[in-house]
C-alpha positions as CSV (number, residue, x, y, z in Angstrom):
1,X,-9.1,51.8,-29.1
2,X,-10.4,51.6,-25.4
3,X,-13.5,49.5,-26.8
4,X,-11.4,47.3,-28.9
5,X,-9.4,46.8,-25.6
6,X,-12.5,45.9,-23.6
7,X,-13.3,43.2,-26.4
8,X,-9.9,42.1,-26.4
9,X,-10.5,41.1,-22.7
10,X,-13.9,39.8,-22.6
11,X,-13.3,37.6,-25.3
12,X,-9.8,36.0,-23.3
13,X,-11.8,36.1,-20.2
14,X,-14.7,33.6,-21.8
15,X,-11.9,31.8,-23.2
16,X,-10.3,31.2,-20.2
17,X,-13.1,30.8,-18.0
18,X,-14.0,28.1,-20.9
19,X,-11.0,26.6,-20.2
20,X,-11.5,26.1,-16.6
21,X,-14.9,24.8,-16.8
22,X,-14.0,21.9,-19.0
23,X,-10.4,21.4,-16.8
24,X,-12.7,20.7,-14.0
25,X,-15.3,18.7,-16.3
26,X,-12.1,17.2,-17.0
27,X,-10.9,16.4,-13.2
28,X,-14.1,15.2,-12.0
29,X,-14.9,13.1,-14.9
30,X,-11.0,11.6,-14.4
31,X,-11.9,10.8,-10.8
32,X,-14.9,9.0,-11.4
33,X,-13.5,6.5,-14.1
34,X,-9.9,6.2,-12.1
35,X,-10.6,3.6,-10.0
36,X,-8.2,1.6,-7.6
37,X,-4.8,2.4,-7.7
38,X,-2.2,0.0,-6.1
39,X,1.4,0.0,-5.7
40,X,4.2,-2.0,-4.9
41,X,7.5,0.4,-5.2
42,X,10.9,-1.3,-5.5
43,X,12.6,0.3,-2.7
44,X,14.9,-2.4,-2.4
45,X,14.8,-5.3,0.8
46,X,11.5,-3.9,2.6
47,X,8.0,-2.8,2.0
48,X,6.3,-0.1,0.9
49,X,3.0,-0.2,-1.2
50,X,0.9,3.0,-2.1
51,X,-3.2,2.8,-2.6
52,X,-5.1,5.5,-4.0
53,X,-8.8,4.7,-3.6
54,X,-11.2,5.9,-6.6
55,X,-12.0,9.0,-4.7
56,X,-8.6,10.1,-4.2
57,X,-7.7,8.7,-0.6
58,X,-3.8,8.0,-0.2
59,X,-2.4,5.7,2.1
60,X,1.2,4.7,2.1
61,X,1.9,1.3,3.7
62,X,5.2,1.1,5.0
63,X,8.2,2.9,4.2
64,X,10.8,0.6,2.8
65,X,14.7,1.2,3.8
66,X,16.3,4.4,3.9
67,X,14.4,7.1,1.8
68,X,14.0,5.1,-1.1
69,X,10.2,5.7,-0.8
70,X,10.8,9.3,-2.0
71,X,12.3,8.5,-5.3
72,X,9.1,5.9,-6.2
73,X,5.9,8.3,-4.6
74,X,6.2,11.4,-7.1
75,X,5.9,8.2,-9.8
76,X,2.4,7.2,-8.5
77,X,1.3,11.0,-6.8
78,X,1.3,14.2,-9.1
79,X,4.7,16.2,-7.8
80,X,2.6,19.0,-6.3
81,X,0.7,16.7,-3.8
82,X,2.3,16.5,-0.4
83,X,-0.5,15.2,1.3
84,X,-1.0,11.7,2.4
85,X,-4.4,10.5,4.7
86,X,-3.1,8.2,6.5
87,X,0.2,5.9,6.7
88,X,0.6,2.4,7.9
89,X,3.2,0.3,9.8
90,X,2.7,-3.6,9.2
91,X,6.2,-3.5,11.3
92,X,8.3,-1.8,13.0
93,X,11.8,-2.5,11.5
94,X,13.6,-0.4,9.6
95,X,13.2,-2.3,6.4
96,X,9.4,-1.4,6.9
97,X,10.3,2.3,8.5
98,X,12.9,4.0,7.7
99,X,11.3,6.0,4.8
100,X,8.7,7.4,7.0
101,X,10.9,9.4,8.9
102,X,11.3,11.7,5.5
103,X,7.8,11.1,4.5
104,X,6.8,12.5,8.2
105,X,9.0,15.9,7.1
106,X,8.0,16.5,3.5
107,X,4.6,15.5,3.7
108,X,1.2,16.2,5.8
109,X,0.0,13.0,7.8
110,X,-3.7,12.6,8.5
111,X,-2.8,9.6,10.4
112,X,-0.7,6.7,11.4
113,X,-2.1,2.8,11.8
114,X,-0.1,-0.3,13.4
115,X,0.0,-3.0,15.3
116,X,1.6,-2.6,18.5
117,X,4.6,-4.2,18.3
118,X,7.3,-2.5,20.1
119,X,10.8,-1.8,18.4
120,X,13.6,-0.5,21.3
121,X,15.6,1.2,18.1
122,X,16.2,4.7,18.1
123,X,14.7,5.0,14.8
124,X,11.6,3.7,15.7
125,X,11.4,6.5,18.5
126,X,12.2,9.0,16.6
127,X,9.4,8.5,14.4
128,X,6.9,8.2,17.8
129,X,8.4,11.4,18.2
130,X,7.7,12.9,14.9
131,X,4.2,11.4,15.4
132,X,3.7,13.0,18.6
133,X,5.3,16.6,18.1
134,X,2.9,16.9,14.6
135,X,0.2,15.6,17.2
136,X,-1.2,12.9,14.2
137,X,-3.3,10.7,15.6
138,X,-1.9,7.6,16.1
139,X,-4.3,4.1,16.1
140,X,-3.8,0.7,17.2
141,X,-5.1,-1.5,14.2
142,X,-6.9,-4.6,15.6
143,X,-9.2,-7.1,13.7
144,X,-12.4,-6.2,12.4
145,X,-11.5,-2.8,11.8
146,X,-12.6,-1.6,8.2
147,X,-10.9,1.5,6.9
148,X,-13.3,3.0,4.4
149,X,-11.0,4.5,2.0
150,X,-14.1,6.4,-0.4
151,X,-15.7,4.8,-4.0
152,X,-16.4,1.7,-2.9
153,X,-12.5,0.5,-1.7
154,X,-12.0,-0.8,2.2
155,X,-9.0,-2.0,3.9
156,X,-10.4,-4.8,6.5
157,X,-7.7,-5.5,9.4
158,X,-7.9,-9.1,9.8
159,X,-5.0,-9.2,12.4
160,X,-3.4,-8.7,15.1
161,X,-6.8,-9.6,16.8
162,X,-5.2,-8.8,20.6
163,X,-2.4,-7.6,22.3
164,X,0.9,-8.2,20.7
165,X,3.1,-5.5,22.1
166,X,5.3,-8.8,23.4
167,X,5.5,-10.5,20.5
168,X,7.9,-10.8,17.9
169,X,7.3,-8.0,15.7
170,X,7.3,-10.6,12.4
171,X,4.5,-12.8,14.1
172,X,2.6,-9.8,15.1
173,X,2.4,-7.8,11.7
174,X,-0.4,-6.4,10.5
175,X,-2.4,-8.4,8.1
176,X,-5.1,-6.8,5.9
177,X,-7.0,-7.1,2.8
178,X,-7.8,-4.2,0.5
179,X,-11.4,-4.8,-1.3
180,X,-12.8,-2.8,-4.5
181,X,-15.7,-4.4,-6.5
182,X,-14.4,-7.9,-7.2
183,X,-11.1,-7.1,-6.9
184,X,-8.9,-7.8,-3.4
185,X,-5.3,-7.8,-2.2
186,X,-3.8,-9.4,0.4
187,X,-1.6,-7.6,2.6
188,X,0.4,-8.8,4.8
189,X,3.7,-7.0,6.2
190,X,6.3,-9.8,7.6
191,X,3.3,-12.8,9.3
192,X,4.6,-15.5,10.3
193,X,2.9,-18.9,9.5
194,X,2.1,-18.6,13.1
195,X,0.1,-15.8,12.8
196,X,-1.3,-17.0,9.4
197,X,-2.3,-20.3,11.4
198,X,-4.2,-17.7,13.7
199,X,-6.3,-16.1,10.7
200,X,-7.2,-19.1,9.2
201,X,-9.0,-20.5,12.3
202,X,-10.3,-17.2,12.5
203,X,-11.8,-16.9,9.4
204,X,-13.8,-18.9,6.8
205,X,-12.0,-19.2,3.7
206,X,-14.2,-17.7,0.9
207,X,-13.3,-14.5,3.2
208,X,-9.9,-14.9,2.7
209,X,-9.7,-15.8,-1.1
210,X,-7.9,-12.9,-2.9
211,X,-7.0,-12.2,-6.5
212,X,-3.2,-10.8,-5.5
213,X,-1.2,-11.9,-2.6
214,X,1.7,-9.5,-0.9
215,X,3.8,-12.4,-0.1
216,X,4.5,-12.8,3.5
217,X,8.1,-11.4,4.7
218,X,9.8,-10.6,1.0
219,X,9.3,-14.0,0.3
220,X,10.8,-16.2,3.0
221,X,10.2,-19.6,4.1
222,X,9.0,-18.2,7.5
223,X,5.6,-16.7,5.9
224,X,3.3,-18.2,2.7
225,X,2.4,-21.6,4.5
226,X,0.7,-23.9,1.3
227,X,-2.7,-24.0,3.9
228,X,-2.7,-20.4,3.6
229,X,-2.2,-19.8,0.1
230,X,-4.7,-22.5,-0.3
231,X,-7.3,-20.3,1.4
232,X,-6.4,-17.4,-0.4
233,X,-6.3,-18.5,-3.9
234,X,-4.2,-16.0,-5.4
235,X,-4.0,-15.5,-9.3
236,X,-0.7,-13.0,-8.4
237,X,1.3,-13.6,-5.8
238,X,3.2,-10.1,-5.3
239,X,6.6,-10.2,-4.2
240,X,8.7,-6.8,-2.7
241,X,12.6,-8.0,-2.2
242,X,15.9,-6.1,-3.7
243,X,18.2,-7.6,-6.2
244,X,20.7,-9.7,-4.5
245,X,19.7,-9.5,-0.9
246,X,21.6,-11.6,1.6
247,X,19.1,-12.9,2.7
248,X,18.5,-14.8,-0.3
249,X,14.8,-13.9,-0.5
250,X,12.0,-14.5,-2.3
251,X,13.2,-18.4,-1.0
252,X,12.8,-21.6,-3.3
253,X,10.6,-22.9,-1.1
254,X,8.0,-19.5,-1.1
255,X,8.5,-19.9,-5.1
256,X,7.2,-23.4,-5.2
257,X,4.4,-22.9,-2.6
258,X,3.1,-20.3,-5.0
259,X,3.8,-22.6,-8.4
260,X,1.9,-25.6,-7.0
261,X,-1.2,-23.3,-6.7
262,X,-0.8,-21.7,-10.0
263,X,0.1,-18.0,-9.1
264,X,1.7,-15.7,-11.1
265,X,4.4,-13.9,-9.5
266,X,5.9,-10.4,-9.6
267,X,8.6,-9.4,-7.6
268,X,10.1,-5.9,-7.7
269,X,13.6,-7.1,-7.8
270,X,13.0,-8.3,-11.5
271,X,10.3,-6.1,-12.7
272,X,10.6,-2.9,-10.2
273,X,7.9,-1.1,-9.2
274,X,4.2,-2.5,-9.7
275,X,1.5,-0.9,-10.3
276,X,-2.2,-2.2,-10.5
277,X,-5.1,0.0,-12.4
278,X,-8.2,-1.7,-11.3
279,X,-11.8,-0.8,-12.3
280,X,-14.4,-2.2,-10.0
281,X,-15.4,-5.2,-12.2
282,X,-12.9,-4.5,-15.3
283,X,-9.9,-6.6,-15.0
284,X,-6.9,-4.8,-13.0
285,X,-4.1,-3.9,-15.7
286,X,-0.4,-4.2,-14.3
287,X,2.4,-2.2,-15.5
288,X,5.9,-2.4,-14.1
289,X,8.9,-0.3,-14.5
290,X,11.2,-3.1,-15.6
291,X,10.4,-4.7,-19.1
C-alpha cells in the first residue's frame, strides 16, 4: 500500500512538474511573439491610452475623467497585475487626471512623466501629494528624451522642448511618438497648433510621419492643423471623445482636415475602446469594443 502510495505521488509530481515546464515554455514563448500592445480606452471626454511594450513594460498615459480608467485596464492587463512602470500626464486637467488618483491607490507606480504645466486645482495637488508620500519618482519630460520601453518599442518626447510651467496647459502638452519596427503613433495629449507649429520647425518631416495619429485635444479645431497632419501622414487618425459631449468634439473641421489626407478614423465614442496588436513588421490588427 505504502509503495503504491509513493507511486501514486511521484507519478502526479512529474505530471505536475510537466505541467509547469510547458506553462512557462508557454509564458515565454507568449512574450516573445506578443508584440506591441496599444490602447485607446473609452473613458468618456478625456484621455487615457495603455502601451504594453513586447517585453511586458506598462505605461498608462493619462487618466481620463473620474475613475473610468478602472473599468477599461483589467480589459487590456490580466486582473492579478497591479503593477504599472511608469504613468504619464500629457496634461494636467482633470479630463487627463482624474483617474490617476485611483490608479495611484490600487496600483504600484514605478514612475510618473509630464510636462510642467502647472494646474492650481486641488485635484491636481492631491495627486503631487500621492506622488510624493509613495516617494515615485517624478520626471519633467522634455525633448529628446527616449523612453526605452524593452523589445525594440521607444517613446521619443518630441515636446515641450523648454520651460512651460507658464503656459497654457493645452499649448504645453506633452507630445510623443511611440516607435516599434515600422510601426509609430503619434501622441499628443491636448497641443495646440501653436505648439504643433513649434515641432514642425523643429523637426524634419520624414521624423514626424506616423502610421496612427492620437488626434490633438479630442478632436477640436484648436489642435490637427492640415500642415501638421501633412507631416505626419497618418493612415488612422485616433480619436478619444464621449458620446454627446458639449463640447461638440471630434469638430467638423478636425473631421475634414483628416478626410482631405485620407485617414481613417476611430474615435471611442462610436467604436469604444481601441486596441492595436502590432507585430514589428506584420500589420497592426485593431479590434474595438463597439461593432
Amino acid at each position: 500500500m505504502n509503495q503504491r502510495l509513493k507511486d501514486y505521488g511521484l507519478f502526479y509530481l512529474t505530471l505536475f512538474l510537466l505541467f509547469v515546464a510547458i506553462f512557462v515554455f508557454y509564458l515565454n514563448w507568449q512574450n516573445a511573439h506578443r508584440g506591441l500592445t496599444f490602447a485607446m480606452l473609452d473613458v468618456g471626454q478625456g484621455d487615457a491610452l495603455f502601451v504594453e511594450s513586447p517585453t511586458g513594460t506598462q505605461i498608462l498615459i493619462d487618466g481620463g475623467p473620474k475613475n473610468t480608467v478602472l473599468q477599461e485596464l483589467p480589459k487590456v492587463m490580466p486582473f492579478w497585475d497591479r503593477t504599472l512602470d511608469a504613468v504619464i500626464i500629457t496634461n494636467p486637467d482633470a479630463d487627463h487626471i482624474s483617474g490617476f488618483t485611483e490608479v495611484l491607490k490600487l496600483y504600484k507606480v514605478g514612475a510618473v512623466f509630464e510636462p510642467g504645466t502647472y494646474n492650481s486645482s486641488k485635484l491636481y495637488k492631491n495627486i503631487n501629494t500621492q506622488v510624493s508620500e509613495q516617494k515615485i519618482p517624478d520626471v519633467l519630460l522634455r525633448r529628446g528624451m527616449e523612453l526605452d520601453l524593452g523589445g525594440g518599442a521607444y517613446i521619443e518626447v518630441l515636446f515641450p522642448d523648454r520651460d512651460v510651467s507658464e503656459w497654457s496647459v493645452n499649448d504645453g502638452s506633452a507630445v510623443m511618438r511611440l516607435v516599434y519596427g515600422d510601426h509609430s503613433i503619434m501622441l499628443t495629449g491636448d497641443a495646440t497648433s501653436k505648439t504643433e507649429g513649434i515641432i514642425l520647425k523643429e523637426n524634419k518631416k520624414e521624423n514626424l510621419q506616423s502610421e496612427f495619429l492620437k488626434v490633438g485635444h479630442h478632436g477640436s479645431r484648436t489642435s490637427t492643423g492640415p500642415e501638421f497632419v501633412e507631416a505626419v501622414s497618418p493612415k488612422y487618425g485616433l480619436i478619444s471623445s464621449g458620446e454627446g459631449n458639449s463640447y461638440g468634439h471630434p469638430h467638423n473641421q478636425t473631421l475634414d482636415t483628416l478626410a482631405d489626407f485620407k485617414a481613417n478614423i476611430l474615435r471611442t465614442d462610436l467604436l469604444g475602446s481601441i486596441v492595436l496588436k502590432c507585430g514589428r513588421i506584420e500589420e497592426c490588427k485593431i479590434n474595438k469594443s463597439k461593432n
